[in-house]
The first five atom37 places (N, CA, C, CB, O) and aatype in JSON, in Angstrom:
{
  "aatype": [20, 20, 20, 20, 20, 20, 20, 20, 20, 20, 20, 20, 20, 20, 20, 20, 20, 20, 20, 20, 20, 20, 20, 20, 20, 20, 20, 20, 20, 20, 20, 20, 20, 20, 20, 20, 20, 20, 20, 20, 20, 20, 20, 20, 20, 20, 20, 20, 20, 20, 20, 20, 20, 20, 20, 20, 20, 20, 20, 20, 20, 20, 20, 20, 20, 20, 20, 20, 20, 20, 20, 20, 20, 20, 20, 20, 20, 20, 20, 20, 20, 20, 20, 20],
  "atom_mask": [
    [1, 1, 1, 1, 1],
    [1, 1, 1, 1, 1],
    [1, 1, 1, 1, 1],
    [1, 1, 1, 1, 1],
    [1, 1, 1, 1, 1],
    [1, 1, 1, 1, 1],
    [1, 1, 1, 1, 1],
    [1, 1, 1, 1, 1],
    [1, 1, 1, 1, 1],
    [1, 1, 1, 1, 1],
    [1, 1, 1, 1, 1],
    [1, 1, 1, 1, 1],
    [1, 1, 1, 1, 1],
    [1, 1, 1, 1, 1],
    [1, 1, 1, 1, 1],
    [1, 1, 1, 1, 1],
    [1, 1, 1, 1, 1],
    [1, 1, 1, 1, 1],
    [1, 1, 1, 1, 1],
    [1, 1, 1, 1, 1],
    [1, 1, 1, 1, 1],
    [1, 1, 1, 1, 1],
    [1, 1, 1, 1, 1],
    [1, 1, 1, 1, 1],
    [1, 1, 1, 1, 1],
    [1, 1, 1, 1, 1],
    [1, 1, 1, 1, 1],
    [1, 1, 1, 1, 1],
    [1, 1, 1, 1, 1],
    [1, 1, 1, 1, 1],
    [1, 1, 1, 1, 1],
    [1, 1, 1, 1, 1],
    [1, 1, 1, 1, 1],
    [1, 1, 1, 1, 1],
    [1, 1, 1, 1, 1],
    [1, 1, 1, 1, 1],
    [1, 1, 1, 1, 1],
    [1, 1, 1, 1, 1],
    [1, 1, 1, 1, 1],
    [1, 1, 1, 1, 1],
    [1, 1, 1, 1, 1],
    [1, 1, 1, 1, 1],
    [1, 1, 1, 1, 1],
    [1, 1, 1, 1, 1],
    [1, 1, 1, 1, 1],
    [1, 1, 1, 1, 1],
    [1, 1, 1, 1, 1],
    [1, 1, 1, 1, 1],
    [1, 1, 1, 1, 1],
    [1, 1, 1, 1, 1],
    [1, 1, 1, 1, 1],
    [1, 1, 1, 1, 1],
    [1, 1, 1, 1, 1],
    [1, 1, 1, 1, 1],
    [1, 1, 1, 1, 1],
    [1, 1, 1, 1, 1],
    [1, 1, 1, 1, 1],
    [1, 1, 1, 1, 1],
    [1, 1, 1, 1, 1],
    [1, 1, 1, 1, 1],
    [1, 1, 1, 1, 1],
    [1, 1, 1, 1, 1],
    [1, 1, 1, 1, 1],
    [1, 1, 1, 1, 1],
    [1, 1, 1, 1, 1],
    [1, 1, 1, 1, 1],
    [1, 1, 1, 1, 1],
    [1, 1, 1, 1, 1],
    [1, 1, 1, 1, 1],
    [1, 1, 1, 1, 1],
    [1, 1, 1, 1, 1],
    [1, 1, 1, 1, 1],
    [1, 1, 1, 1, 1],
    [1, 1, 1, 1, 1],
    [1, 1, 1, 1, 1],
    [1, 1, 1, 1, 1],
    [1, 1, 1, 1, 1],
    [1, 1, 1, 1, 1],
    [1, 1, 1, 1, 1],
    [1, 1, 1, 1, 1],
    [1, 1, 1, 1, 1],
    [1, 1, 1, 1, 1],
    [1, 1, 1, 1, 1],
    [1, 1, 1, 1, 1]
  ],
  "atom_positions": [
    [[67.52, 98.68, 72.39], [68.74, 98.0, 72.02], [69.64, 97.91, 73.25], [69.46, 98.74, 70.86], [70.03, 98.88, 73.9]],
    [[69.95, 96.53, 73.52], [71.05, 96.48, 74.92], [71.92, 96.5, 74.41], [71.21, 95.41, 75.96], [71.89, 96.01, 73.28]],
    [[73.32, 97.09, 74.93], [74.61, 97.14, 74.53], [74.99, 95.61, 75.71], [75.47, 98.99, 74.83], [74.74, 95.37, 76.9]],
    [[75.8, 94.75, 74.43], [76.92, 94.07, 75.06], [77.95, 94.26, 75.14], [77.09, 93.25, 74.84], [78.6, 94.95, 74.36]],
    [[78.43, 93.62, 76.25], [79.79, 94.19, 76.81], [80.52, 92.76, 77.25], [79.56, 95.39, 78.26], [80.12, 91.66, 77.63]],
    [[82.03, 93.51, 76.95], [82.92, 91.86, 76.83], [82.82, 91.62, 78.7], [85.29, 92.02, 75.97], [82.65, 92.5, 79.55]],
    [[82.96, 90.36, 78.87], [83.28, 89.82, 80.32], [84.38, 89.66, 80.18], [82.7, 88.63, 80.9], [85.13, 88.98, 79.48]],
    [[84.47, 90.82, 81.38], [85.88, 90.64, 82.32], [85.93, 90.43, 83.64], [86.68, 91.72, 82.3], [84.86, 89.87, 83.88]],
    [[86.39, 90.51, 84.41], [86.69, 91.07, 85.79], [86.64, 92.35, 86.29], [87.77, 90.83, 86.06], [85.93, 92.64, 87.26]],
    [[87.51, 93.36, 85.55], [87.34, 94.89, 85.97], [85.85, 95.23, 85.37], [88.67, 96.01, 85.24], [85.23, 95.99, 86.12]],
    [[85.21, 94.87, 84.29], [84.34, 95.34, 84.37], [82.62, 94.57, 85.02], [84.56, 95.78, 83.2], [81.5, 95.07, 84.98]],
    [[83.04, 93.34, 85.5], [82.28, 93.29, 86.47], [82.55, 94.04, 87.97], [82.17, 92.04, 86.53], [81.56, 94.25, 88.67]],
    [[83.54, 94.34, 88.32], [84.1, 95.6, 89.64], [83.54, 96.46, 88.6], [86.15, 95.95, 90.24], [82.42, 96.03, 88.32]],
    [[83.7, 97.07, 88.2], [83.18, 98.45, 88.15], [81.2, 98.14, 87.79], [84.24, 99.46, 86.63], [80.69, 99.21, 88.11]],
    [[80.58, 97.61, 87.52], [79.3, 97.13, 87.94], [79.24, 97.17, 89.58], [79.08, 95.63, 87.34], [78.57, 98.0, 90.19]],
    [[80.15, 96.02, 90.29], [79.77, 96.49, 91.31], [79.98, 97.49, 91.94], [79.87, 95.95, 91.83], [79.11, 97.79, 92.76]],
    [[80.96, 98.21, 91.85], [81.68, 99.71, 92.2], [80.1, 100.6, 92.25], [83.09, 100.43, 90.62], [79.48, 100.87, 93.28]],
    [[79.68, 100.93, 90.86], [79.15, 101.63, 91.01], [77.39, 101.49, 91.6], [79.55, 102.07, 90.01], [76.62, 102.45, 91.6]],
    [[77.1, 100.37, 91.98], [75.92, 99.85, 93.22], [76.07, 100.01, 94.49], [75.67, 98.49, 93.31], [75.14, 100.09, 95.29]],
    [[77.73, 100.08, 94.88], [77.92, 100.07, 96.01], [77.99, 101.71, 96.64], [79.06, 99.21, 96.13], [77.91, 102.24, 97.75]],
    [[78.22, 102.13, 95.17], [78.42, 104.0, 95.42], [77.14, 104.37, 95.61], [79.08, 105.07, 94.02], [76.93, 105.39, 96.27]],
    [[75.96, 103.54, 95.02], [74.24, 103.76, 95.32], [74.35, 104.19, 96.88], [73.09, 102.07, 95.09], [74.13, 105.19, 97.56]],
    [[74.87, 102.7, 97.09], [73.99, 102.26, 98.72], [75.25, 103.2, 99.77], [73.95, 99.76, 99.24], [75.21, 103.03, 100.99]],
    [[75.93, 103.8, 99.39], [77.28, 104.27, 100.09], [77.69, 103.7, 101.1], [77.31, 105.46, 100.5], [77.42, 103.95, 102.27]],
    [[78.69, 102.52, 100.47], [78.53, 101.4, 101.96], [80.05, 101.64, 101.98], [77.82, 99.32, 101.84], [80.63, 100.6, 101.67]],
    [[80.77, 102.52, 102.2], [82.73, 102.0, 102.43], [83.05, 100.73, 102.41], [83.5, 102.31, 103.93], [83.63, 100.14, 101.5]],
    [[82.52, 100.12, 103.82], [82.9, 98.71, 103.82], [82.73, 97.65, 102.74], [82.32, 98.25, 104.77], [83.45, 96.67, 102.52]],
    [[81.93, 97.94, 102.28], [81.78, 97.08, 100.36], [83.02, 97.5, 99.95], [80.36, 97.79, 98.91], [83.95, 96.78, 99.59]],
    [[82.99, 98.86, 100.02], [83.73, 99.48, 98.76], [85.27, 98.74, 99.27], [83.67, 101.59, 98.65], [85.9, 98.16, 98.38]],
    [[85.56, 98.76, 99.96], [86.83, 98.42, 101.08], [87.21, 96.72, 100.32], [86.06, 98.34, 103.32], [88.27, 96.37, 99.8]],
    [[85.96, 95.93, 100.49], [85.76, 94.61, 100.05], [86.34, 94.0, 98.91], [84.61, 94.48, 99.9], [87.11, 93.05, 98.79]],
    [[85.76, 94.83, 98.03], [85.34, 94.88, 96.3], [86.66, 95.05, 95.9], [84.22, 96.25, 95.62], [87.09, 94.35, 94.98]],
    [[87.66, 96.2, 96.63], [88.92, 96.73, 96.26], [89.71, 95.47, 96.65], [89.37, 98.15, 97.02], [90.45, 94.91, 95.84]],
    [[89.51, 95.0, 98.01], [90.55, 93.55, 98.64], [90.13, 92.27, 97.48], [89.93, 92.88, 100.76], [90.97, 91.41, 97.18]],
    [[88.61, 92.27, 96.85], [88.75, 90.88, 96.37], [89.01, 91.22, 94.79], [87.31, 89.86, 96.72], [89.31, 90.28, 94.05]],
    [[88.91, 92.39, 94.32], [89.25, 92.31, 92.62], [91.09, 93.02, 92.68], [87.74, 93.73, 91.4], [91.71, 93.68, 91.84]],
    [[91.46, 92.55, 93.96], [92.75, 93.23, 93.71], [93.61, 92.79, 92.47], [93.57, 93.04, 94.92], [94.15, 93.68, 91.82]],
    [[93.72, 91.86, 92.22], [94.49, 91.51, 90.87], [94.23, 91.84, 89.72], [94.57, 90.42, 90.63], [94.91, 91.58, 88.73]],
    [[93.37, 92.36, 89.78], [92.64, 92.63, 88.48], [92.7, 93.98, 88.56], [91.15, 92.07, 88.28], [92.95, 94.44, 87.44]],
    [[92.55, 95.14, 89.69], [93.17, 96.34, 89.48], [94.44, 96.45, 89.81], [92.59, 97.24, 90.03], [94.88, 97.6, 89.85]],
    [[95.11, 95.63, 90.03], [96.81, 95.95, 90.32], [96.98, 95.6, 88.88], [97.89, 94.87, 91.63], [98.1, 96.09, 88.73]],
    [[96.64, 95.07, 87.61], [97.23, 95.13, 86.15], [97.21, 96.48, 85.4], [96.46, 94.17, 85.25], [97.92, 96.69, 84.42]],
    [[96.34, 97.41, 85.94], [96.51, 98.77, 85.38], [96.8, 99.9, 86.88], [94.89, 99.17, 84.37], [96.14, 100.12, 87.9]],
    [[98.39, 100.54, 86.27], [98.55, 100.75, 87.67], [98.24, 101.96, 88.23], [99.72, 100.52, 88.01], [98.84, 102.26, 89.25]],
    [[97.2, 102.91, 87.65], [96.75, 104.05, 87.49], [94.98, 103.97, 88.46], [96.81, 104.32, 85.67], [94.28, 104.76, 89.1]],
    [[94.93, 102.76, 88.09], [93.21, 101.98, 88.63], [93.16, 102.54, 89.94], [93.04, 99.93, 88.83], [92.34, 103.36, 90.35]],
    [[94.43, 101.87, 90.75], [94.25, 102.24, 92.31], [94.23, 103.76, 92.72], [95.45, 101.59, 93.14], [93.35, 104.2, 93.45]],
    [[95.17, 104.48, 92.24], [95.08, 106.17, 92.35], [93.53, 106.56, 92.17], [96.07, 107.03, 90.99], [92.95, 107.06, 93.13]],
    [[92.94, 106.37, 91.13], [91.42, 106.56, 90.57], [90.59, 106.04, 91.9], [91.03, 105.48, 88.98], [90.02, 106.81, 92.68]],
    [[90.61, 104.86, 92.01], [89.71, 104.56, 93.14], [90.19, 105.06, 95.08], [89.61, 102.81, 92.91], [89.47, 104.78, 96.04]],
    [[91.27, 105.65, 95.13], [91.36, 106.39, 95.53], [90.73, 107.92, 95.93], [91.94, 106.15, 95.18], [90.4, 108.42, 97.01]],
    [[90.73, 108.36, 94.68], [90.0, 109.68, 94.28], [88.44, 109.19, 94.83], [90.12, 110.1, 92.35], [87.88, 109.9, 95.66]],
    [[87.78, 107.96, 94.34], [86.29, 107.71, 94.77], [86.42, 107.54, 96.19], [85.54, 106.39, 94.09], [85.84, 108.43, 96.81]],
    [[86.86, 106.87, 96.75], [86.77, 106.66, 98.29], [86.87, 108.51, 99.25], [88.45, 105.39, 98.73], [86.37, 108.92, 100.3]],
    [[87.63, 109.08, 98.35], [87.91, 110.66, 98.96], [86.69, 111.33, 98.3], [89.56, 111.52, 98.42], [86.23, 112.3, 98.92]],
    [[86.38, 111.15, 97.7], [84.6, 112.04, 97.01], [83.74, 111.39, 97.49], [84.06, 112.06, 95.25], [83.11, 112.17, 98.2]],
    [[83.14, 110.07, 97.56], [82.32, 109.6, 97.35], [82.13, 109.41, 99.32], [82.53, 108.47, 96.14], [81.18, 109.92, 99.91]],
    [[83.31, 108.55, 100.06], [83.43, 108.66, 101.18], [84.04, 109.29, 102.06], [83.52, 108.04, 101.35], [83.75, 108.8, 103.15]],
    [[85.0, 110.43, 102.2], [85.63, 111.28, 102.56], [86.68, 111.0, 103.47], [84.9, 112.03, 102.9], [87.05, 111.62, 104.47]],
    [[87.33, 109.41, 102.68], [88.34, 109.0, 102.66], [89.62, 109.54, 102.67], [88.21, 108.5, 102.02], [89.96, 109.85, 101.53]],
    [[90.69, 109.84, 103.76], [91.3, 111.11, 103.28], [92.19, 110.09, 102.14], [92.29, 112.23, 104.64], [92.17, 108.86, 102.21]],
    [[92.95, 110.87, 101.12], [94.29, 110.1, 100.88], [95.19, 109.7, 101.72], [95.01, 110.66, 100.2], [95.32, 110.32, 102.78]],
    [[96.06, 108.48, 101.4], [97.27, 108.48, 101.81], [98.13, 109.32, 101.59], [97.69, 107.67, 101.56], [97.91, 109.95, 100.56]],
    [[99.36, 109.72, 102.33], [100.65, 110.3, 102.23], [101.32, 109.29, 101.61], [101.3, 110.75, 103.49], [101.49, 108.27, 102.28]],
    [[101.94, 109.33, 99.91], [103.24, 108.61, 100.34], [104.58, 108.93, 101.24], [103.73, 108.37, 99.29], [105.25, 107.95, 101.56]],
    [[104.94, 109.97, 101.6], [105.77, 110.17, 102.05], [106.01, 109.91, 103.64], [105.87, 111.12, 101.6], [107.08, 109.92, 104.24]],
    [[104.53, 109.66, 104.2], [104.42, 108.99, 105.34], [105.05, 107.66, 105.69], [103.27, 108.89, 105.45], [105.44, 107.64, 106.86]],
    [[105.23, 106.67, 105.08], [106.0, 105.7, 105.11], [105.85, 105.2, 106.01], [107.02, 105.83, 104.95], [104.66, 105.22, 106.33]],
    [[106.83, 104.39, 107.09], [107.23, 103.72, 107.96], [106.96, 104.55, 109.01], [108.43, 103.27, 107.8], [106.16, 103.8, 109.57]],
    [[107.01, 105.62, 109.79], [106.7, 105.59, 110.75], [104.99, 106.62, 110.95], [108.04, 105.93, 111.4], [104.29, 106.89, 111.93]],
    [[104.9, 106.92, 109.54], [102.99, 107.11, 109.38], [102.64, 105.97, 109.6], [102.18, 107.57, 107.86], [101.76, 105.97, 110.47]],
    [[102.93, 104.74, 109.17], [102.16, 103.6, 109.24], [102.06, 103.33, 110.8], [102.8, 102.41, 108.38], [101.03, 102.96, 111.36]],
    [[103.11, 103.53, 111.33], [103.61, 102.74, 112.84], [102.25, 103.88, 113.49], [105.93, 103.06, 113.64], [101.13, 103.37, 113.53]],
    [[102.37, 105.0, 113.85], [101.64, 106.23, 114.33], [100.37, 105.96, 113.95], [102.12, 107.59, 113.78], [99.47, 106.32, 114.7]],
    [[100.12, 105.4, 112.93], [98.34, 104.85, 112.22], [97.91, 103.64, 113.52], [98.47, 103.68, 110.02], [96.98, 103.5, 114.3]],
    [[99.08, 102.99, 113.22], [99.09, 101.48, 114.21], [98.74, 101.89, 115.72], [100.84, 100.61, 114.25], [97.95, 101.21, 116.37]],
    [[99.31, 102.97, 116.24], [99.1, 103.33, 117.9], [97.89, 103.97, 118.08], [100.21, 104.34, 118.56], [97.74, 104.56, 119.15]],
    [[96.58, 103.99, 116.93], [95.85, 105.14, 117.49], [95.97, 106.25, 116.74], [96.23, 105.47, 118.76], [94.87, 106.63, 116.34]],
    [[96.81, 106.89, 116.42], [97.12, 108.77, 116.58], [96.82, 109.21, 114.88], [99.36, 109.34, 117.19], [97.25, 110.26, 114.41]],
    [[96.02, 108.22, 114.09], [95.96, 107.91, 112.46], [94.1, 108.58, 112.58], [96.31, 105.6, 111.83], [93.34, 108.7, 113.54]],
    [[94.01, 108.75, 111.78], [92.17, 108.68, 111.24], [92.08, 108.03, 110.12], [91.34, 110.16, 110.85], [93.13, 107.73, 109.57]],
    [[90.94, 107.69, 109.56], [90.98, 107.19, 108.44], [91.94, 107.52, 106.88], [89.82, 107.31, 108.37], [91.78, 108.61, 106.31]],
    [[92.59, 106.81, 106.48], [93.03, 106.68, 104.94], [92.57, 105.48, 104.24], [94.55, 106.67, 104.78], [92.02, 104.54, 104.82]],
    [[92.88, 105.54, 102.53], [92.33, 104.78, 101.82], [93.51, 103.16, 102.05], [92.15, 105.63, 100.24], [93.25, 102.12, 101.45]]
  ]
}
């Protein structure tokens, strides 16, 4: 018995989400997040979550919010490592 499932958008991203977590490619994952952005910016909890995957799955650190404006600038010169 196949289960159907409604077509959406988020849940075609999360199909691909979780193929791309197969092949552990960041740069997909990086992709997938830039092109279904509208579709996870409607639940606003989505991005925190995929957050959490990029830090498990790729060892993505988190962002600081409290870094702000001049974390970003200091990211910009070099003196940053990876965040989500």
């Amino acid at each position: 018995m196949e289960l159907e499932l409604p077509k959406s958008d988020l849940l075609q991203f999360v199909i691909y989400l979780l193929q791309t977590l197969e092949r552990d490619a960041l740069p997909l994952f990086r992709m997938l997040r830039q092109n279904y952005k509208s579709s996870i910016d409607r639940e606003p909890a989505f991005n925190e979550l995929l957050d959490g995957v990029a830090e498990k799955f790729y060892g993505v650190r988190r962002r600081n919010p409290l870094q702000g404006m001049f974390g970003d600038l200091f990211n910009m010169m070099g003196g940053g490592d990876a965040t989500v």
